[in-house]
Phi, psi and omega in degrees: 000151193274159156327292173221144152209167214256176178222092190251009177323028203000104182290140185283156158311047183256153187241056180251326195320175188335048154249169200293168163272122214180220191269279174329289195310306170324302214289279154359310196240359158291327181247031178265163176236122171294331196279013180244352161285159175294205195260341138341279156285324196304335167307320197267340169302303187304342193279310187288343178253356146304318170296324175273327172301286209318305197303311172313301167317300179310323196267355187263003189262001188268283167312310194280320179297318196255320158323339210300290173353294178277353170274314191300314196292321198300313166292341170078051169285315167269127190269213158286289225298263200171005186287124138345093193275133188269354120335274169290344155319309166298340186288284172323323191299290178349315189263349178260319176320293182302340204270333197252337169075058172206165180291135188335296208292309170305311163311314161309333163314270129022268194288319159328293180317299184319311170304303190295338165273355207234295214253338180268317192226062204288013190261334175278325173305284201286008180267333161290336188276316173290012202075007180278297199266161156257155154027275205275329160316306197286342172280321168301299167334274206304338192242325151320310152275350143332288180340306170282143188309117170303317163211168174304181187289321185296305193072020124028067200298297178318322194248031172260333185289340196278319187278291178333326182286339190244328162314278233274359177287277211309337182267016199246283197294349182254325161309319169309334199229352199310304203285007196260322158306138177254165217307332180293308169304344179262012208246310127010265191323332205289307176298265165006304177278354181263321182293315205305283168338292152246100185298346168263094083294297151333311146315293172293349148293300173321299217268330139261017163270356184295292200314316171238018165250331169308095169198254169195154165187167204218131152228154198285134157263194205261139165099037222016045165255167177198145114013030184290119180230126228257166163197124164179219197258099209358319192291319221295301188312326175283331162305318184264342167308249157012289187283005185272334188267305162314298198292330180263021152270286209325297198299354218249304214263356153296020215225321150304306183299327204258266197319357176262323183315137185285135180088334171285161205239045190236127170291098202314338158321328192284359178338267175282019169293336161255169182267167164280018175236358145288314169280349171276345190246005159291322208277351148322290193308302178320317159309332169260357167083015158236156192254167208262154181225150201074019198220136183329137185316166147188153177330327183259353159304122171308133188221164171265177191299320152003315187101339211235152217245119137341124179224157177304150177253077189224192163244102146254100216267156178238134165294125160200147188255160243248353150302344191259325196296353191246355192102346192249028170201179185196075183258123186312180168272164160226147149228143220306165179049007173206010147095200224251162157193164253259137192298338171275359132329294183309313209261007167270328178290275179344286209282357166268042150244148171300123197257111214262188200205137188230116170245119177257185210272175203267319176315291191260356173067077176245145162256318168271169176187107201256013154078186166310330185305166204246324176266114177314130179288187217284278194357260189336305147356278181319301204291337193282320169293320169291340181258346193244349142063334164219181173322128180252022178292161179281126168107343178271100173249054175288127173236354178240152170078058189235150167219169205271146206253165156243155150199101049275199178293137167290014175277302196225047175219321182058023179241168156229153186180156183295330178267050188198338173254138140243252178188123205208125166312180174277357193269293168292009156272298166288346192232012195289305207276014163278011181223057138084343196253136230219143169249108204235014199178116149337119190067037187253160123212132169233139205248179197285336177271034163108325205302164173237108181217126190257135187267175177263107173295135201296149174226156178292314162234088214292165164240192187286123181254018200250119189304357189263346200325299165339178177222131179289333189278038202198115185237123157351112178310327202210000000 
């Protein structure tokens, strides 16, 4: 990729072409149909409309900036003397969360960027409204100077006033050329020109990413795959990147030797049956003695005495309902926190596990009704942690540290029972109402700035809710 490049196209007679972005542009590009332009205009349409998204973004980074304040205080984000409680802080994220349908940290995010664009470094907001910058150039800017510490531990005036004198040198150097770059790259530069500027900046960014970024974490994709991602200090990762690529050639040409070898009882076809991103992730799995599932067998995959391929002996649950483990329906599987995956998975996982057995009421899926006691007995419990498995606050997926909730409050129901229990982190459980936000209603939750949000409760194995879905040639098992 080049460094920068200019866009010298010569403008056409259209009539979205140099107006600014806003409402006329809008206004403009509403009543065109694109599939009737030449490839031309339609290039230059596609172009005008990249520009009115970046601006609609900049004016909604506008609102979460002039909102971030009165929410933080409402949530007791802010305190009196005006310090930042990172606590009600969190409250807040919570609330934007919800209100935006995104994960708390993403939200924060959001609102950060809005503030730094809008209220710290406002020459990047109107240059995004006017169309100089796009979107995502102007973000780059913004998480780029984020990036670096804003001040020492002290709170310091002089030298937060000192560090804003080297923001705005470096962005004095960067705004001019800014629209030529693409956002990694310009994010790159941003960062450069502020170490050029201060050279311990850069030190004390390494030393504090060592520190809160080094680590391992796992997220779910679509299809029952997930995600390991490894996070530490560039030479380590690469190093191990490396040694990784190796042990799976090795294990790829052991793999080779034992199907060419005369006599063996391998079907010479199986050569080439994984990929290369299949053997890279046996050649992990191996180092630990375990062999991988769902992807072709091969010789070299770690086995019990048995005969039958090493899985982990760890806890890992799996959903499956209890007609497809028999055969007579075939409804995916879930495994919990990283989504569905195909019933002959399931019911292969399933049998190499332990089986706990929940029988509920058939109508409200209730299983218990623990009376007036204010703490649910041990059943009840078990069943409420297998069945709703994380924060049932909105915007909250905490799938660890939870504890069982009433809601509403065992305060002003005085019952316990399975429609009245969920699961709520320790955060949202113990501190919602010193930070405004109140449960009045099963699955209710309302925050201090008036809002209202009724949640979905989780099912392990949601069904279908529309009664025609079903196949008449597929009849209910039972």
């Amino acid at each position: 990729m080049a460094d920068a490049w200019f866009d010298t196209t010569p403008e056409q007679d259209l009539p979205w072409e140099g107006v600014m972005p806003g409402p006329d542009l809008a206004a403009a590009l509403a009543v065109i149909d694109p599939h009737t332009l030449e490839v031309e205009a339609c290039m230059s349409y596609a172009k005008a409309c990249d520009q009115l998204s970046s601006w609609s973004q900049a004016q909604v980074g506008l609102a979460l900036a002039a909102a971030r304040e009165p929410v933080l205080r409402a949530t007791g984000g802010i305190t009196v003397d005006g310090h930042v409680s990172s606590r009600g802080e969190s409250w807040a994220w919570d609330e934007f969360a919800a209100l935006l349908h995104l994960a708390p940290m993403t939200a924060a995010t959001r609102v950060h960027r809005g503030k730094a664009m809008w209220h710290d470094h406002p020459r990047i907001g109107r240059a995004v409204q006017a169309g100089e910058l796009t979107w995502a150039q102007g973000c780059a800017l913004v998480d780029a100077m984020q990036s670096i510490e804003t001040s020492p531990t002290n709170d310091d005036i002089d030298v937060e006033a000192a560090h804003a004198r080297m923001m705005s040198t470096a962005l004095d150097q960067m705004l001019t050329t800014a629209g030529r770059y693409a956002p990694g790259r310009l994010k790159t530069r941003m960062l450069a020109a502020i170490i050029r500027i201060e050279p311990t900046a850069h030190k004390k960014l390494h030393q504090r990413s060592v520190k809160r970024q080094t680590g391992i974490e796992v997220w779910g994709l679509s299809h029952g795959m997930a995600t390991l991602g490894i996070t530490g200090v560039a030479v380590d990762i690469d190093a191990l990147k490396s040694l990784i690529h190796s042990h799976a050639q090795d294990l790829r040409f052991k793999h080779d030797e034992l199907v060419n070898t005369p006599h063996t009882p391998i079907d010479p076809d199986s050569a080439d049956e994984r990929t290369v991103g299949q053997w890279r992730l046996a050649a992990m799995l191996e180092v630990f003695g375990l062999a991988p599932i769902g992807m072709p067998a091969s010789p070299v995959d770690p086995a019990r005495v048995d005969g039958s391929r090493a899985i982990a002996n760890i806890d890992v649950k799996v959903v499956v309902d209890l007609p497809t483990i028999l055969g007579l329906a075939h409804t995916p599987g879930e495994i919990p926190g990283y989504g569905p995956i195909d019933p002959e998975l399931a019911t292969f996982l399933a049998a190499n596990g332990e089986w706990t057995r929940w029988i509920t009421e058939p109508v409200t899926g209730h299983l218990l009704d623990d009376g007036d006691r204010r703490f649910p007995s041990a059943g009840l419990a078990r069943f409420i942690r297998a069945r709703d498995m994380r924060c049932a606050a909105p915007a909250c997926g905490r799938n660890t540290n939870l504890d069982i909730d009433h809601i509403p409050t065992w305060a002003a129901t005085h019952t316990t029972n399975a429609q009245q229990l969920t699961l709520s982190c320790i955060r949202h459980n113990r501190s919602r109402d010193a930070h405004g936000w109140n449960t009045p209603a099963p699955h209710t939750w309302t925050t201090p700035t008036g809002r209202t949000y009724t949640t979905v409760p989780h099912q392990a194995l949601p069904r279908s809710d529309n009664p025609d879905s079903a196949s008449d040639d597929e009849p209910i098992p039972f």
